[in-house]
N, C-alpha and C positions, 0 to 999 in steps of 0.2 A: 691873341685873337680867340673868343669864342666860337667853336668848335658846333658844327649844323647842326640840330634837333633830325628827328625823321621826316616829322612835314613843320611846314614852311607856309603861312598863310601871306594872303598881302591883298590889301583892300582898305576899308574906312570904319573907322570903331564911333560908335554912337552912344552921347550919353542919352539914358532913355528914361521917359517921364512915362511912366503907365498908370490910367485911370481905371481901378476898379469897375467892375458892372455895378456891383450890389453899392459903391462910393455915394456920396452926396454931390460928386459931379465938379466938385471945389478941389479934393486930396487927390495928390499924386505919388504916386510912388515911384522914389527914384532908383536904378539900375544901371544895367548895363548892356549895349545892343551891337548892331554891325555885323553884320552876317559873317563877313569871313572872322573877327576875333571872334564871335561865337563858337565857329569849328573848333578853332584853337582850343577853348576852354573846354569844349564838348570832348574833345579827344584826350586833352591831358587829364580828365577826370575820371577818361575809361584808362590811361593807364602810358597813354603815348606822350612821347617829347617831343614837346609844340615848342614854336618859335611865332614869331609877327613880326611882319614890317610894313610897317608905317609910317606917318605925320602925323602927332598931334601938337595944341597948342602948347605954349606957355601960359597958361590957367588953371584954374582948379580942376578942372576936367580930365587935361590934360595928366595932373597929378592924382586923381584918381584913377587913372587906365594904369597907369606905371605902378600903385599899390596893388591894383588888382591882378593883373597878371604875376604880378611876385607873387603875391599871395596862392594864386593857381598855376603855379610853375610853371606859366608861359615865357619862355625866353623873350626878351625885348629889349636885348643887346644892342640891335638894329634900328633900334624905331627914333626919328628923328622928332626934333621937337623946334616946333615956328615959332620966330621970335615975336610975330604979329597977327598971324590967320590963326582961327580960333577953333578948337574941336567940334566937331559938329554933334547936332543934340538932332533926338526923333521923338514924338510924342504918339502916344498906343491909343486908341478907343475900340469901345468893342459896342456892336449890335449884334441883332440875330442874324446881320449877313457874315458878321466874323469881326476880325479886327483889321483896324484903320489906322495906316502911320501918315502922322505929317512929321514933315525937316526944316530944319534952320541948319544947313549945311552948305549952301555956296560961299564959295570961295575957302571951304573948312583948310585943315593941316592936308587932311590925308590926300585933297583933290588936285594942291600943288604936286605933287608925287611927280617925278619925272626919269626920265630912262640913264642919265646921267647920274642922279642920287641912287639908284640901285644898287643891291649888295649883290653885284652875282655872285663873288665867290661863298653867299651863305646860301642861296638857293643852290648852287651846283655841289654843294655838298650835301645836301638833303637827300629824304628817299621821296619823297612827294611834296610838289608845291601844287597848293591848293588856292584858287582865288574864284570871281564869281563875274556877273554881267554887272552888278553896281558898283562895283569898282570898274570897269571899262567905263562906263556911263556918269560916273559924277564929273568927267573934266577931260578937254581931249590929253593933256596932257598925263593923267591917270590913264587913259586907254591905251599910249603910245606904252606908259611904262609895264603895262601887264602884258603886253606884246614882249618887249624886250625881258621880260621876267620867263616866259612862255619859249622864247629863242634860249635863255641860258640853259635853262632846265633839258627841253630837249636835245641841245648838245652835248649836254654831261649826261644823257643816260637818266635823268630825274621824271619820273612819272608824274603828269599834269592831270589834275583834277576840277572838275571845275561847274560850278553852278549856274544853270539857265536865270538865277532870281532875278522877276522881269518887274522894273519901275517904269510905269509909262509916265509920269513926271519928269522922269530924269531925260528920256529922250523919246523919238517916233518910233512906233511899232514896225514901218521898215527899216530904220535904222537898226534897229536892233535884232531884227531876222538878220541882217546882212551879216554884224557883228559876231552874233553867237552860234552858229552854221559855221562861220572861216573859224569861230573860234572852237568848236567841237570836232570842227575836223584836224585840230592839231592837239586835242585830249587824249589821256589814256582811260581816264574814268570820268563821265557821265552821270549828275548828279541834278538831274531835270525835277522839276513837279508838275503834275498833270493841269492844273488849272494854267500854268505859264504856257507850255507846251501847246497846250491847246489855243490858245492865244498866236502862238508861235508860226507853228505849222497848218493852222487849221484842219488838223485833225483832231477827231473824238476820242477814238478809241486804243485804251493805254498800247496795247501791242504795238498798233498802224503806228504809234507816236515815236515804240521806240524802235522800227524795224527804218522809221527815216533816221534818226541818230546814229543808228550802226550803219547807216545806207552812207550817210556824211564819212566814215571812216575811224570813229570811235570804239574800240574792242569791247566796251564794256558800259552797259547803261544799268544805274537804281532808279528807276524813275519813282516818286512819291508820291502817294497818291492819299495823303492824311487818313481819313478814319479806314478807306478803305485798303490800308497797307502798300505794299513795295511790289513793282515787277524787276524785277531784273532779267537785262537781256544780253546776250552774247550773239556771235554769230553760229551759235550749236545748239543753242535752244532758251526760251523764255520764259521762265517760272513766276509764279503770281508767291509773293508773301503773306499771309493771312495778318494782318494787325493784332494789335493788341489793345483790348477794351480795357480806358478806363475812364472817370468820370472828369473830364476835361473841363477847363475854366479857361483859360489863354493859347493859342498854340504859337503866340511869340516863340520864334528860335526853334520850334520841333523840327524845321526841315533842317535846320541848322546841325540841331544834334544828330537829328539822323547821320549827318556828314561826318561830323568826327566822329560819330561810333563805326560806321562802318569802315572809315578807311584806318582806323585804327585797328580793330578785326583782320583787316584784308592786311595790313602788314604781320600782325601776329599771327597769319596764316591760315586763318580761316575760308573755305572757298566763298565764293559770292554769297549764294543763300546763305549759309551761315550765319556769315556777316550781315546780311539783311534782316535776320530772325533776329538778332541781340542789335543792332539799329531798328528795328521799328519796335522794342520796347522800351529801349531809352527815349525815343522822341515821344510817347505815349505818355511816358510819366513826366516829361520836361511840360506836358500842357497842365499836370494838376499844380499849380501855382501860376502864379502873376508874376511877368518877365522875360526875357531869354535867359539869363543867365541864372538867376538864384535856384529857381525849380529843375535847372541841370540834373540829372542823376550822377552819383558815383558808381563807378564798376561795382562795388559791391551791392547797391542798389539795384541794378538791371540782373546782375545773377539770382538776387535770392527772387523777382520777380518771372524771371525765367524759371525756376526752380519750381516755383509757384504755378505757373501755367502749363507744368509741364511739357 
């Protein structure tokens, strides 16, 4: 038996079709997407042992996710594969309002997921499982299993991390206050963005956003807040992160990377801001290229950038 990584993702892996701004509007550039395998790769590239579980198909797709994570030493020991439901795919566009995903995801691999097929004993051997709100929201039966993923972990001691990423496609705007409220109140780390949040709570202001997250019972919030950098809040005090400028083109997967750099950080011991100053330059440099995944940084990329900004 394969033996737990330190975090533990579990959610839905996207193959991902992204159209250039400057394109002729015909070329796509194919990739790799899915918020929570993003973490994964985000983190094993700052330096931590990731793992995934999942569904995908039996397709080429399929066979691509399984290349890739070998290739990025994301363990997927675990990750099931359907003999008939197909991996699901996302398509990127970008305006001046930002970028725009559509899916060809119902009925995907990862949305059959259910609480039965779960690996507890790889999640309760972890130090952190990490998952998000699009995985609750692609299928009740995915919702039931990140609940039952959420009971192992906090039985064994496993620190739960977990992302507000809010799709109102996937479901209604009270549905999913309801969901991610019961679900932050059984978090250890808080991994919100301000534009969701705001949506969420209907509040504006980063602090008020996250003085209600720590109000739900969560020790610890990053909230994101893109060009304008990271607050981080505790219940001792809330510190604003200053960002890091640079000349952005996509910011596919920046909140993503921000996740696995910080909680990568936060096990290798770094206190919170710490860990937020070397996440909000990783997610800076993850925007100058097209993608979530290829424009990732490596750890050695984010230090000599840090280095750089003194």
């Amino acid at each position: 038996m394969t033996s737990s990584p330190d975090i533990v993702c579990l959610g839905e892996p996207l193959i991902e079709f992204n159209r250039p701004k400057e394109g002729d509007g015909r070329t796509w550039l194919q990739g790799f997407g899915g918020d929570s395998q993003n973490v994964a790769i985000a983190a094993a590239r700052q330096g931590a042992s990731t793992g995934y579980l999942t569904g995908v198909g039996q397709d080429w797709m399929g066979d691509a996710f399984l290349d890739l994570w070998k290739s990025e030493g994301v363990d997927a020991s675990r990750v099931t594969r359907h003999p008939t439901a197909p991996t699901g795919v996302s398509f990127v566009t970008h305006s001046a309002a930002g970028h725009k995903f559509d899916y060809l995801r119902k009925n995907s691999a990862a949305s059959l997921m259910t609480p039965e097929g779960l690996a507890a004993d790889y999640i309760a051997g972890a130090r952190v499982l990490h998952l998000s709100a699009i995985g609750q929201a692609i299928s009740d039966s995915a919702r039931a299993t990140c609940v039952a993923a959420i009971d192992v972990a906090r039985k064994a001691g496993v620190k739960v991390s977990y992302d507000t990423n809010l799709r109102l496609r996937l479901w209604e705007l009270d549905v999913a206050r309801k969901v991610i409220d019961a679900t932050m109140a059984r978090c250890d780390i808080a991994l919100p963005s301000l534009d969701d949040s705001q949506q969420l709570t209907g509040l504006q202001e980063p602090e008020a956003i996250a003085a209600y997250y720590l109000d739900l019972g969560v020790p610890l919030v990053a909230l994101k807040m893109g060009s304008e950098g990271s607050l981080i809040a505790s219940r001792e005090r809330q510190t604003r992160i200053a960002p890091h400028k640079v000349e952005a083109v996509d910011a596919t997967g920046a909140g993503d990377t921000f996740d696995g750099a910080f909680l990568t950080r936060l096990l290798a011991g770094d206190d919170p801001e710490t860990a937020a100053r070397y996440a909000n330059v990783a997610a800076a440099l993850s925007t100058t290229g097209y993608g979530a995944v290829t424009p990732m940084p490596h750890k050695a990329d984010v230090l000599s950038a840090l280095k750089r900004a003194g």
